[in-house]
C-alpha positions, 0 to 999 in steps of 0.5 A, a space after each residue: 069699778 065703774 058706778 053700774 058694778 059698784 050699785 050692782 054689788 050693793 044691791 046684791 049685797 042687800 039681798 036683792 037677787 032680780 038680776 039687772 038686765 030684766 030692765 026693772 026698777 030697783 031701789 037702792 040704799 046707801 049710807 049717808 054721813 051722818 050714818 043714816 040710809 038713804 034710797 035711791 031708784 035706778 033703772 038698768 039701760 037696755 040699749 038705744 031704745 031702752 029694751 033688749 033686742 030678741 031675736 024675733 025682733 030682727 029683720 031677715 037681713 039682720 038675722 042673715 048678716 049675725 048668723 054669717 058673722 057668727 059662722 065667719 068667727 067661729 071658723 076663724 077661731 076653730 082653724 087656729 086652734 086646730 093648727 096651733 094644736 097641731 104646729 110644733 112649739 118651735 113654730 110658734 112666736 111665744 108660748 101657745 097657752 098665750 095664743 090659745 087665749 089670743 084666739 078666744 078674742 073675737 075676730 082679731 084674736 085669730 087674726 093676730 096669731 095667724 100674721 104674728 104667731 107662726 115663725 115663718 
């Protein structure tokens, strides 16, 4: 587990329910050696700038070139599903539960079972 899952799950474990990626100060405490409590503060990072980017805040460029992006991966993934559901088993290299999953991997996943996933 990385240290960001680790102090994650402490906290939780103490009852604090304010999740991690309001970018809030959070007080943490760890047991010491000599079994007393020790705090510590942490702030959660929120990217290169320290605060989450909302959609308001891209440019018309930005949010042209995501939605593309988006749309390019969405179909890829929807045709290679549709033909996997479609494609008889004999057809298709391994079993398609496994490619079912495959395609669910952003851009690359359609990609694989396309090149490597159909008997040709």
């Amino acid at each position: 587990m990385t240290q960001e899952m680790l102090r994650n799950v402490v906290r939780l474990a103490e009852g604090d329910t304010a999740s991690p990626s309001t970018g809030r100060t959070t007080m943490t405490r760890t047991a010491t050696s000599r079994g007393t409590t020790a705090t510590s503060r942490s702030t959660t990072r929120k990217g290169a700038r320290g605060r989450r980017t909302r959609w308001e805040d891209l440019t018309p460029r930005q949010r042209t070139a995501l939605l593309t992006l988006a749309t390019v991966q969405v179909s890829l993934a929807a045709t290679a599903w549709a033909d996997l559901a479609l494609r008889p088993a004999e057809e298709v290299n391994g079993g398609k539960g496994a490619w079912a999953a495959i395609i669910a991997i952003n851009f690359v996943g359609p990609v694989l079972y396309f090149r490597y996933g159909i008997r040709r």
